[in-house]
PDBQT receptor file of N, H, CA, C and O in Angstrom, charges set to zero:
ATOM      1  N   UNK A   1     -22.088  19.049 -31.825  1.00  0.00    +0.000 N 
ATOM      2  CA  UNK A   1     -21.376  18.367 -30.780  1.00  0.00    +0.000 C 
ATOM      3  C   UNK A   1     -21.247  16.895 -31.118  1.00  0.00    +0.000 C 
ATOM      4  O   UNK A   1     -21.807  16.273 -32.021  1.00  0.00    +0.000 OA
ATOM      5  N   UNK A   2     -20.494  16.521 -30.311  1.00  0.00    +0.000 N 
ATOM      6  H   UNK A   2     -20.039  17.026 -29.578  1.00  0.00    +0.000 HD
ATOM      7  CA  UNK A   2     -19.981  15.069 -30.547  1.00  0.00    +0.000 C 
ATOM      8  C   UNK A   2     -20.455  13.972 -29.998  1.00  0.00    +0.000 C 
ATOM      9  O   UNK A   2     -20.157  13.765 -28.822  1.00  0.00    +0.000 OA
ATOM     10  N   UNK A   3     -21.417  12.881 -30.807  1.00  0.00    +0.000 N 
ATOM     11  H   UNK A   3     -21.660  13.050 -31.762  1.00  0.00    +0.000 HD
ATOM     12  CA  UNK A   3     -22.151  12.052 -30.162  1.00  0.00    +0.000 C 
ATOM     13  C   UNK A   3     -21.297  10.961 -28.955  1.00  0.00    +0.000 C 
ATOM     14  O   UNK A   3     -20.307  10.230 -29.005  1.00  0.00    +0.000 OA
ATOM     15  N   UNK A   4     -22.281  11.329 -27.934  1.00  0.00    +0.000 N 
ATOM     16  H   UNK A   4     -23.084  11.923 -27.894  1.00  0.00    +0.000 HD
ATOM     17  CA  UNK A   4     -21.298  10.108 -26.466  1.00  0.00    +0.000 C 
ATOM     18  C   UNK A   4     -22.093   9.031 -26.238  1.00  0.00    +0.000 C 
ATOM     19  O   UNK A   4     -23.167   9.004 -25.637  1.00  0.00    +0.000 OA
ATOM     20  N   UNK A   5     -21.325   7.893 -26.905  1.00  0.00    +0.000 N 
ATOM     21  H   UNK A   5     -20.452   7.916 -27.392  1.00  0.00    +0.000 HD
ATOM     22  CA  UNK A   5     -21.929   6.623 -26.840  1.00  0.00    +0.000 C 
ATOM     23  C   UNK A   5     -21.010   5.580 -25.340  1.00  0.00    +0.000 C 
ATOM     24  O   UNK A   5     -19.808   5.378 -25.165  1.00  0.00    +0.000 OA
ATOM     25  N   UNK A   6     -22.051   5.200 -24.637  1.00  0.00    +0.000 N 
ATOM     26  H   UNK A   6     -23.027   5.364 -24.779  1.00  0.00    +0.000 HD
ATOM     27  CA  UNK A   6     -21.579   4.462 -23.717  1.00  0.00    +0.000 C 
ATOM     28  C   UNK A   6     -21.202   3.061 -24.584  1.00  0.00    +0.000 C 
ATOM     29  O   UNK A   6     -21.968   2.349 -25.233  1.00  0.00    +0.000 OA
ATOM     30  N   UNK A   7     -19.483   2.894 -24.326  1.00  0.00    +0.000 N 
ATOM     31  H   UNK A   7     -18.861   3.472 -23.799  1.00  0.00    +0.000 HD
ATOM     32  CA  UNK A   7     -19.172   1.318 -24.624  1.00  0.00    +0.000 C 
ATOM     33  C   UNK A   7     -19.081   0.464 -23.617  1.00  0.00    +0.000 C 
ATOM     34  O   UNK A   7     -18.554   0.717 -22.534  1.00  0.00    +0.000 OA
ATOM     35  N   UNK A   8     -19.790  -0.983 -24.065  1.00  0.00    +0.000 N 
ATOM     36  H   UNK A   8     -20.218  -1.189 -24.945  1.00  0.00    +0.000 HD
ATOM     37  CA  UNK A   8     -19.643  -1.869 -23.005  1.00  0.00    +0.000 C 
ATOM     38  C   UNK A   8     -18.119  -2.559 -23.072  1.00  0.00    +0.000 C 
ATOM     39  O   UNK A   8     -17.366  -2.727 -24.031  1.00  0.00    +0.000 OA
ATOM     40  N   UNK A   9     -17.981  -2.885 -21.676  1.00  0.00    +0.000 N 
ATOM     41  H   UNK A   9     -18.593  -2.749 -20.896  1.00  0.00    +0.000 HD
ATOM     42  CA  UNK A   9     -16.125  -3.062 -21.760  1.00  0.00    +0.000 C 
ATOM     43  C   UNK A   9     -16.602  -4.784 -21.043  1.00  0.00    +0.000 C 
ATOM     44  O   UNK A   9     -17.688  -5.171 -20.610  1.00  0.00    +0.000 OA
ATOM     45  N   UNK A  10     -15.536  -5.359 -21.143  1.00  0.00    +0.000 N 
ATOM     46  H   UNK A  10     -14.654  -5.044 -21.495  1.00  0.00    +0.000 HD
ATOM     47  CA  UNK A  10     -15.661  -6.644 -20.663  1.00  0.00    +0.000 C 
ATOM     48  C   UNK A  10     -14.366  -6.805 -19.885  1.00  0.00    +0.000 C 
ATOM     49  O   UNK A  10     -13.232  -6.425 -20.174  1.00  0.00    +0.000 OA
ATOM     50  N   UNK A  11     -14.878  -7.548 -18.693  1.00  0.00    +0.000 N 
ATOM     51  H   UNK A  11     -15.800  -7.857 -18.459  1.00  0.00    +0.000 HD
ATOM     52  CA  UNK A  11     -13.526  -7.544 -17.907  1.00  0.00    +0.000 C 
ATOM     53  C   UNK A  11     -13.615  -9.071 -17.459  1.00  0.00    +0.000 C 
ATOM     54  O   UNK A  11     -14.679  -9.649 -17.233  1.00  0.00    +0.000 OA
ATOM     55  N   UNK A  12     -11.913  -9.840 -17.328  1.00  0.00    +0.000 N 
ATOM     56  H   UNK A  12     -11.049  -9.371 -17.511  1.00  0.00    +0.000 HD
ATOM     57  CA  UNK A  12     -12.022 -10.871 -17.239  1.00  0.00    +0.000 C 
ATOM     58  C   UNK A  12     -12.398 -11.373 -15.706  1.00  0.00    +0.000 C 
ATOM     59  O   UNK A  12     -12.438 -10.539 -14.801  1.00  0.00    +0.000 OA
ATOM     60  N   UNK A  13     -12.635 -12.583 -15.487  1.00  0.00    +0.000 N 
ATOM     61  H   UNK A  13     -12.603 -13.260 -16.222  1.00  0.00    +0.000 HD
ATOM     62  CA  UNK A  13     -13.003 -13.181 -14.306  1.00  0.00    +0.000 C 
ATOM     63  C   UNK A  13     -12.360 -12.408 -12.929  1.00  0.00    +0.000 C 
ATOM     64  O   UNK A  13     -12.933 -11.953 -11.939  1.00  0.00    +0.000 OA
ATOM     65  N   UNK A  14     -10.963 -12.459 -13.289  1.00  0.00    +0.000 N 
ATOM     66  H   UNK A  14     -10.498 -12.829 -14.093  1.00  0.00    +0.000 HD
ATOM     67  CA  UNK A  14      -9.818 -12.580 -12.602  1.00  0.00    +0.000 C 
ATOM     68  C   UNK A  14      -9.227 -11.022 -12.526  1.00  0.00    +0.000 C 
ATOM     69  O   UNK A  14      -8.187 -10.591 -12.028  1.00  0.00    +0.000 OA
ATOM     70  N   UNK A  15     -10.281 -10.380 -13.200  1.00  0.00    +0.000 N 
ATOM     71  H   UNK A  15     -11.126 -10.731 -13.604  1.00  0.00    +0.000 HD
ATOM     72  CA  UNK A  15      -9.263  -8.524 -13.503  1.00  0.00    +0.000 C 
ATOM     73  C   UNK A  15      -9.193  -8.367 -11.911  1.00  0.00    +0.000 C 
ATOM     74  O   UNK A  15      -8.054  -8.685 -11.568  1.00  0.00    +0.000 OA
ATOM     75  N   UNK A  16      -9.897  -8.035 -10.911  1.00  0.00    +0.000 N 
ATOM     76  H   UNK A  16     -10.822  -7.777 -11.190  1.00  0.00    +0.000 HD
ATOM     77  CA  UNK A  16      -9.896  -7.063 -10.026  1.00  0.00    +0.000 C 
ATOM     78  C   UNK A  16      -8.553  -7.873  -8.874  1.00  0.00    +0.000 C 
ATOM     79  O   UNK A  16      -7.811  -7.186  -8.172  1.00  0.00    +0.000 OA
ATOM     80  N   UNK A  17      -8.517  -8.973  -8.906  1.00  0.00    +0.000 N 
ATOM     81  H   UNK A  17      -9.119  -9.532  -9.476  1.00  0.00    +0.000 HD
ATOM     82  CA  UNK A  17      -7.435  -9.956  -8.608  1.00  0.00    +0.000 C 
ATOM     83  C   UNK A  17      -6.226  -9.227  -8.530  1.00  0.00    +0.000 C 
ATOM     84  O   UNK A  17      -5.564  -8.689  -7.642  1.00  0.00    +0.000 OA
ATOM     85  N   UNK A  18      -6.117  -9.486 -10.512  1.00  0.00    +0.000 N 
ATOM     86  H   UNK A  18      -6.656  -9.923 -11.232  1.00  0.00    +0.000 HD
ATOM     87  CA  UNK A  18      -4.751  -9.291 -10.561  1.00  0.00    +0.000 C 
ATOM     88  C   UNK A  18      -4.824  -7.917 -10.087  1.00  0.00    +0.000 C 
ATOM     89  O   UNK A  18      -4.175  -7.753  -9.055  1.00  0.00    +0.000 OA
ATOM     90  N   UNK A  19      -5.488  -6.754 -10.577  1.00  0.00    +0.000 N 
ATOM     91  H   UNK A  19      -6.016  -6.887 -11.416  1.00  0.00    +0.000 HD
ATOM     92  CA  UNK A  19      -5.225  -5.478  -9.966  1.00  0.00    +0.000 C 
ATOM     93  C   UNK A  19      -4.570  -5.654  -8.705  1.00  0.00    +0.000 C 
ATOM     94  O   UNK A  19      -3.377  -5.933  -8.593  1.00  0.00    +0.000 OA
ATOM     95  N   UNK A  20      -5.263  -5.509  -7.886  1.00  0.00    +0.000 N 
ATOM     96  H   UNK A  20      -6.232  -5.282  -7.978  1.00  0.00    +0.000 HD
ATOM     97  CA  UNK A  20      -4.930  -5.169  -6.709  1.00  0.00    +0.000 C 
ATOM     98  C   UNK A  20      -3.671  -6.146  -6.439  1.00  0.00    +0.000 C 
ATOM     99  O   UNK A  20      -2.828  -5.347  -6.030  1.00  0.00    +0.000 OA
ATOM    100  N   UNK A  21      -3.055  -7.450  -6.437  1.00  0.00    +0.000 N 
ATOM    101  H   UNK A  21      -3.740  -8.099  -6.769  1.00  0.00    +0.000 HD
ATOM    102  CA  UNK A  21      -2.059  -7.917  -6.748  1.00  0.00    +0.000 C 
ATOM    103  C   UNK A  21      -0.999  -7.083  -7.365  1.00  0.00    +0.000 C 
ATOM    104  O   UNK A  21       0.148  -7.187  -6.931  1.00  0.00    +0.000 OA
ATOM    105  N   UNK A  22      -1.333  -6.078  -8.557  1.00  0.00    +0.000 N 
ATOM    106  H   UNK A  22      -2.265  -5.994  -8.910  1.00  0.00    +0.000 HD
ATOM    107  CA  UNK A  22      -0.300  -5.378  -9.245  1.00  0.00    +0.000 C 
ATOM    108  C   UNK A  22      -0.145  -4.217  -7.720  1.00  0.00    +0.000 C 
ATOM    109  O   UNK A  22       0.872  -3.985  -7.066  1.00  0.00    +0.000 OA
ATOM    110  N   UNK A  23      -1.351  -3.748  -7.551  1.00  0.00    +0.000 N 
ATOM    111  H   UNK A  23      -2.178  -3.937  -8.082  1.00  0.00    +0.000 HD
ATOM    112  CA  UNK A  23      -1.023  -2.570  -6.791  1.00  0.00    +0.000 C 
ATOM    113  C   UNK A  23       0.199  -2.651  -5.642  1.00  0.00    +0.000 C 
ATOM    114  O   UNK A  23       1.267  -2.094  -5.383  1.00  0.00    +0.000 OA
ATOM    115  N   UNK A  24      -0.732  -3.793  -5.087  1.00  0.00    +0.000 N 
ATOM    116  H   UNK A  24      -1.599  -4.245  -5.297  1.00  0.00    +0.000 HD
ATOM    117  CA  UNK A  24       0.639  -3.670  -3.892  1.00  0.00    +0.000 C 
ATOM    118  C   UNK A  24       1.752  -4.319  -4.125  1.00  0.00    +0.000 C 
ATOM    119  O   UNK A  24       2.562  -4.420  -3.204  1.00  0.00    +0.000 OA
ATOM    120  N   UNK A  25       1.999  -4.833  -5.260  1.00  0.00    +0.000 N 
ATOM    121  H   UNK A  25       1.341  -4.751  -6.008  1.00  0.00    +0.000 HD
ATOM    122  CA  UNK A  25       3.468  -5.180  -5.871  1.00  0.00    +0.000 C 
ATOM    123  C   UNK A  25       4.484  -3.669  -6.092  1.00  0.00    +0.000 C 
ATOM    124  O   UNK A  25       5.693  -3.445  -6.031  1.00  0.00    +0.000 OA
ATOM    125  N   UNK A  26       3.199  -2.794  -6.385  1.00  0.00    +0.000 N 
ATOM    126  H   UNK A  26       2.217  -2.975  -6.434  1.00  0.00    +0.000 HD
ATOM    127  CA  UNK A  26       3.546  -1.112  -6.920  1.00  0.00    +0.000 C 
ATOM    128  C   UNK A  26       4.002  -0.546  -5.687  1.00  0.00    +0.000 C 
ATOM    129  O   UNK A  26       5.076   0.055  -5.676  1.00  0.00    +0.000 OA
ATOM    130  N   UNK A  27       3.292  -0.668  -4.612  1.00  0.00    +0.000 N 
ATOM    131  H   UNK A  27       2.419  -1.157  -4.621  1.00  0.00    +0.000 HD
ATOM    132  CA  UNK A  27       3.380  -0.170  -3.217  1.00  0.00    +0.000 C 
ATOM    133  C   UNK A  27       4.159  -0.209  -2.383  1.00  0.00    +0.000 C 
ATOM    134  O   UNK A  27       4.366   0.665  -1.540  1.00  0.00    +0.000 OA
ATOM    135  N   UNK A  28       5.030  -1.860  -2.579  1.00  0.00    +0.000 N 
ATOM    136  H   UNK A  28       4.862  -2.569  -3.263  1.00  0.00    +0.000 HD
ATOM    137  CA  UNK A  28       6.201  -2.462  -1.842  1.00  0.00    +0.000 C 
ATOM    138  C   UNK A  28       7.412  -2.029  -2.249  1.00  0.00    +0.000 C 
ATOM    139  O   UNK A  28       8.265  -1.957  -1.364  1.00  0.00    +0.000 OA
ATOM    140  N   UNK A  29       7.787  -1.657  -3.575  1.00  0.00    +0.000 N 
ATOM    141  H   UNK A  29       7.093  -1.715  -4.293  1.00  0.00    +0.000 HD
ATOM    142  CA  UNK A  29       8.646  -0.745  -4.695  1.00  0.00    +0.000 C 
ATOM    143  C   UNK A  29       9.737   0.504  -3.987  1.00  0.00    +0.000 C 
ATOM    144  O   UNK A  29       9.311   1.144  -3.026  1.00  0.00    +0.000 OA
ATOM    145  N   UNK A  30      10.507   0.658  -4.284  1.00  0.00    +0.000 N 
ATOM    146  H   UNK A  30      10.853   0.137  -5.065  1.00  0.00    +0.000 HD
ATOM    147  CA  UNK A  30      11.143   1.845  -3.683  1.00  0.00    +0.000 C 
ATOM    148  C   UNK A  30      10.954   2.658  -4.804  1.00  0.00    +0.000 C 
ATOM    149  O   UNK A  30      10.476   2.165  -5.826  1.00  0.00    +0.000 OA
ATOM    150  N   UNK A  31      11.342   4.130  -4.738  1.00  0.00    +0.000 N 
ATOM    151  H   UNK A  31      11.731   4.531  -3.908  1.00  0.00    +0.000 HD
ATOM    152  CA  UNK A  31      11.014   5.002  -5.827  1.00  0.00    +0.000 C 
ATOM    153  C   UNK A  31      11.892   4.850  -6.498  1.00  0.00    +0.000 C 
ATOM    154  O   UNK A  31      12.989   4.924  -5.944  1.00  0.00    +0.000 OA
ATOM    155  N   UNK A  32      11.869   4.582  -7.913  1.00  0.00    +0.000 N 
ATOM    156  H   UNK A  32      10.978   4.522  -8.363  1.00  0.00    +0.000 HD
ATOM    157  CA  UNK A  32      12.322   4.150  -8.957  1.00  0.00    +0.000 C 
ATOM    158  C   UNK A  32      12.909   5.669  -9.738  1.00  0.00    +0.000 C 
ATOM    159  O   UNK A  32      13.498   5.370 -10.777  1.00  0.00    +0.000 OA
ATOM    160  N   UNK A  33      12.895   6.803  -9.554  1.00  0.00    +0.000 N 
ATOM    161  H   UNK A  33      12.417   7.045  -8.710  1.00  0.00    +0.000 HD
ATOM    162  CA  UNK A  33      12.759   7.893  -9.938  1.00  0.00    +0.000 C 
ATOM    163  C   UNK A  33      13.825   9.082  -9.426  1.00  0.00    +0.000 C 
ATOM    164  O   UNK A  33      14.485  10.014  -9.885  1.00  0.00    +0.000 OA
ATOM    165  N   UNK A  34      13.569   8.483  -8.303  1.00  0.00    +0.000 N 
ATOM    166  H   UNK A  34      13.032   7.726  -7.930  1.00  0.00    +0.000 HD
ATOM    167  CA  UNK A  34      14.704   9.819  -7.226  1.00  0.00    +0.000 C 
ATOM    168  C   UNK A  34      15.598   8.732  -6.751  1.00  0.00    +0.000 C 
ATOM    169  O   UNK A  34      15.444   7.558  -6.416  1.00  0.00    +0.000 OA
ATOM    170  N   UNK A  35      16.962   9.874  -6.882  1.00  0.00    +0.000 N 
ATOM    171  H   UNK A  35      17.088  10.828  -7.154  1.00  0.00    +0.000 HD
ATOM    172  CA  UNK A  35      17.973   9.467  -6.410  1.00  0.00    +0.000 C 
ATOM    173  C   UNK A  35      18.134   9.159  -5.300  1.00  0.00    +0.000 C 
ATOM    174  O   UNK A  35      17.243   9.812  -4.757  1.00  0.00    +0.000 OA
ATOM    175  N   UNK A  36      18.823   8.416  -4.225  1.00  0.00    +0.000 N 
ATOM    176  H   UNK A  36      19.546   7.885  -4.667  1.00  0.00    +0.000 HD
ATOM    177  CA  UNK A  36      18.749   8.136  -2.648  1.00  0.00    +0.000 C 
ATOM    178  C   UNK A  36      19.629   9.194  -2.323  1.00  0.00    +0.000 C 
ATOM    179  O   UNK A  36      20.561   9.529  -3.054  1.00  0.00    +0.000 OA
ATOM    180  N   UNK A  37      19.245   9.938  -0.815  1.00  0.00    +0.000 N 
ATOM    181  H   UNK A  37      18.488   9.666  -0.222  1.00  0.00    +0.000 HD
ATOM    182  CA  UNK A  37      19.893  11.119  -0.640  1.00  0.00    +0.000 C 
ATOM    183  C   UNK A  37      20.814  10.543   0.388  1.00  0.00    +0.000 C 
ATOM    184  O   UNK A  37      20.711   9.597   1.169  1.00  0.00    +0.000 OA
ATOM    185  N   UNK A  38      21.900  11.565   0.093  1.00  0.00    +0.000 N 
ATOM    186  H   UNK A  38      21.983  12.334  -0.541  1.00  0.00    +0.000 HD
ATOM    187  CA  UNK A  38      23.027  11.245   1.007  1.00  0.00    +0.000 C 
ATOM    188  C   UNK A  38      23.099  12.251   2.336  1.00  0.00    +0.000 C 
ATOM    189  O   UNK A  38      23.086  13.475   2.466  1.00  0.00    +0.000 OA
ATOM    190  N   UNK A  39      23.188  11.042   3.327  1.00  0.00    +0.000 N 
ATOM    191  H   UNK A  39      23.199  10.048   3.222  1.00  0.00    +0.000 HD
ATOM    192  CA  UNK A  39      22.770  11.931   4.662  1.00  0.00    +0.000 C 
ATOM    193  C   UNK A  39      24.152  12.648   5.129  1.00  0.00    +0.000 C 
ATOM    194  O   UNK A  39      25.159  12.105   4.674  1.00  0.00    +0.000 OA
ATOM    195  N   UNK A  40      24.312  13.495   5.753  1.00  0.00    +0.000 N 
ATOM    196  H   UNK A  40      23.494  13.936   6.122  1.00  0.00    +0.000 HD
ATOM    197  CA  UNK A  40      25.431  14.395   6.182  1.00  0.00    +0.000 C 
ATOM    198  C   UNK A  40      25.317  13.453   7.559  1.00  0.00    +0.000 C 
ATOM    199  O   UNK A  40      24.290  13.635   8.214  1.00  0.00    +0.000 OA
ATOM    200  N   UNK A  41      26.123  12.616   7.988  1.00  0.00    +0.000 N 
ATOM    201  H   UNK A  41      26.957  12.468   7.456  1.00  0.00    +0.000 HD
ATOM    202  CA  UNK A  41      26.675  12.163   9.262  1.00  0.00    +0.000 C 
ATOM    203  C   UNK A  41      27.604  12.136   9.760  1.00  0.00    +0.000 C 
ATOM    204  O   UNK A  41      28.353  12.903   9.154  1.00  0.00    +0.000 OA
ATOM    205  N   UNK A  42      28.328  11.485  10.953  1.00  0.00    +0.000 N 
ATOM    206  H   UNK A  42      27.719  10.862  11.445  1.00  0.00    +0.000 HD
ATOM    207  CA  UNK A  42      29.230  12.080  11.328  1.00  0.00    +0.000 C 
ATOM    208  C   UNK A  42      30.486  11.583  10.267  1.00  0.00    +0.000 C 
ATOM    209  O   UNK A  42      30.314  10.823   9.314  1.00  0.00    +0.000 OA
ATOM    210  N   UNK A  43      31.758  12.188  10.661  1.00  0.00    +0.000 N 
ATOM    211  H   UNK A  43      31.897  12.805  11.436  1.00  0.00    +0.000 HD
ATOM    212  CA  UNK A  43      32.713  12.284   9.263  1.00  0.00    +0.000 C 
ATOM    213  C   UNK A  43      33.114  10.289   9.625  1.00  0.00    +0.000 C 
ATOM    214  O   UNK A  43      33.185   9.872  10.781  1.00  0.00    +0.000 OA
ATOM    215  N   UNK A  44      33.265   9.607   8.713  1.00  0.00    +0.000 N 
ATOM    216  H   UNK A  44      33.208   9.945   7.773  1.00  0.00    +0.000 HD
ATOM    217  CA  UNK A  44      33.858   8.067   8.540  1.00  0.00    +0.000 C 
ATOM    218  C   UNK A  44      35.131   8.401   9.511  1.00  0.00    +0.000 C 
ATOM    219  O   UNK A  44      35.988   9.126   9.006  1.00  0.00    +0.000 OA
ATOM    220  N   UNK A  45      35.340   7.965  10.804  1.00  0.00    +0.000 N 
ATOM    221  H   UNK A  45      34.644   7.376  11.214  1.00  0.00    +0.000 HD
ATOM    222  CA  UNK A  45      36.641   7.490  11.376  1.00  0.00    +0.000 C 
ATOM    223  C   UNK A  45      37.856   6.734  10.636  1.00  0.00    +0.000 C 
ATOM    224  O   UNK A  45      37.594   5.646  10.124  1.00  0.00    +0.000 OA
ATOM    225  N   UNK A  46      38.921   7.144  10.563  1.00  0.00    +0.000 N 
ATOM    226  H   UNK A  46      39.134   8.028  10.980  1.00  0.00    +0.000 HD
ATOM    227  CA  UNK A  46      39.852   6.077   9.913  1.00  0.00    +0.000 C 
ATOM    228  C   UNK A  46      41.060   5.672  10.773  1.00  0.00    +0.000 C 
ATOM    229  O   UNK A  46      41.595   6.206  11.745  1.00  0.00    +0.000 OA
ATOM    230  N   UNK A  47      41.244   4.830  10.258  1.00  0.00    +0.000 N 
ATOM    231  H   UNK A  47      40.809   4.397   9.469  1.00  0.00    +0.000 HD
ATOM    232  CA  UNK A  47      42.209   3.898  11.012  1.00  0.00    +0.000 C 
ATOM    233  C   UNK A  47      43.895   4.416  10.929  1.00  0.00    +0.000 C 
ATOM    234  O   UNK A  47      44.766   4.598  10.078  1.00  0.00    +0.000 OA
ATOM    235  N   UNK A  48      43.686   4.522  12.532  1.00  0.00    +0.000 N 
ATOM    236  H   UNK A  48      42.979   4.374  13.223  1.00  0.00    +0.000 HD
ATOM    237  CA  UNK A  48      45.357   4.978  12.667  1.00  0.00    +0.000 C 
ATOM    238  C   UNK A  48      46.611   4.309  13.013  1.00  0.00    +0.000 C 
ATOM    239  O   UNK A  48      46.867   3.869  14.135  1.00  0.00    +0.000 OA
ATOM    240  N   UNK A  49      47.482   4.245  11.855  1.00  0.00    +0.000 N 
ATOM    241  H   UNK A  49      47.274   4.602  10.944  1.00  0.00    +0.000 HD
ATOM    242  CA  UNK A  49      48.539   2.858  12.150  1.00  0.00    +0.000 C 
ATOM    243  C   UNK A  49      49.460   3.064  12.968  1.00  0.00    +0.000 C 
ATOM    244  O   UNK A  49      49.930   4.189  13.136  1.00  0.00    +0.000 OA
ATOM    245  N   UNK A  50      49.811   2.151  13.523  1.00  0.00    +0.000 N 
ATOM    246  H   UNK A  50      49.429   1.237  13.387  1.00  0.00    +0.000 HD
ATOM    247  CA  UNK A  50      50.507   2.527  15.074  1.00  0.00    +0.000 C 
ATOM    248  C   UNK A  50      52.069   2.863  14.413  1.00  0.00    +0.000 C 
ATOM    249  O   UNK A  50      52.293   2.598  13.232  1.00  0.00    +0.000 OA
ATOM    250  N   UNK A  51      53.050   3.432  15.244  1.00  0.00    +0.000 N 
ATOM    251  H   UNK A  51      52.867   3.647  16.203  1.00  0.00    +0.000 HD
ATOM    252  CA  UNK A  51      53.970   4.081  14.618  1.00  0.00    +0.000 C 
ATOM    253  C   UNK A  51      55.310   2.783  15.064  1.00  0.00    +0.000 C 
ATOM    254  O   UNK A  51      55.018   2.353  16.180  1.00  0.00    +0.000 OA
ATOM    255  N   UNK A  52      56.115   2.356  14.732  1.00  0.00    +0.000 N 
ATOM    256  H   UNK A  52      56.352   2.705  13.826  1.00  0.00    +0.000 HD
ATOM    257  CA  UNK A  52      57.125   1.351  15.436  1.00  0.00    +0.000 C 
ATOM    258  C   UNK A  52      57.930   2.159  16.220  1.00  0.00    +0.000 C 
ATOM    259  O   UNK A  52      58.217   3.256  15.741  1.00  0.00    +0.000 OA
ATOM    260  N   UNK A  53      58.375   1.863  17.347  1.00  0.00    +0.000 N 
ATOM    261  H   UNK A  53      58.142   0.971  17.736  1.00  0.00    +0.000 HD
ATOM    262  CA  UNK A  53      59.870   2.873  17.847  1.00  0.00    +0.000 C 
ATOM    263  C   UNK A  53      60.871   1.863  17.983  1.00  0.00    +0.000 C 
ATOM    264  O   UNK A  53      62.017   2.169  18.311  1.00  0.00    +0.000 OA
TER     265      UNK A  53
């Protein structure tokens, strides 16, 4: 088996900061992924030009 050595990681002053800064930058985001769905509403009214007599 494969020896599991714990590595020590170093994190800067400021990591947990910016994290959470990134997160809710992530959070505020619209979905970047899916298309916006198109709602079935009522049909667009159009404009009816009056006739001359």
């Amino acid at each position: 088996m494969t020896d599991k050595r714990e590595k020590s990681i170093e994190f800067h002053d400021d990591a947990m900061e910016r994290f959470e800064r990134a997160v809710k930058a992530v959070a505020k985001s619209p979905p970047q992924h899916r298309a916006p769905k198109k709602t079935k509403g009522a049909p667009t009214k159009r404009r009816v030009q009056k006739v001359k007599k």
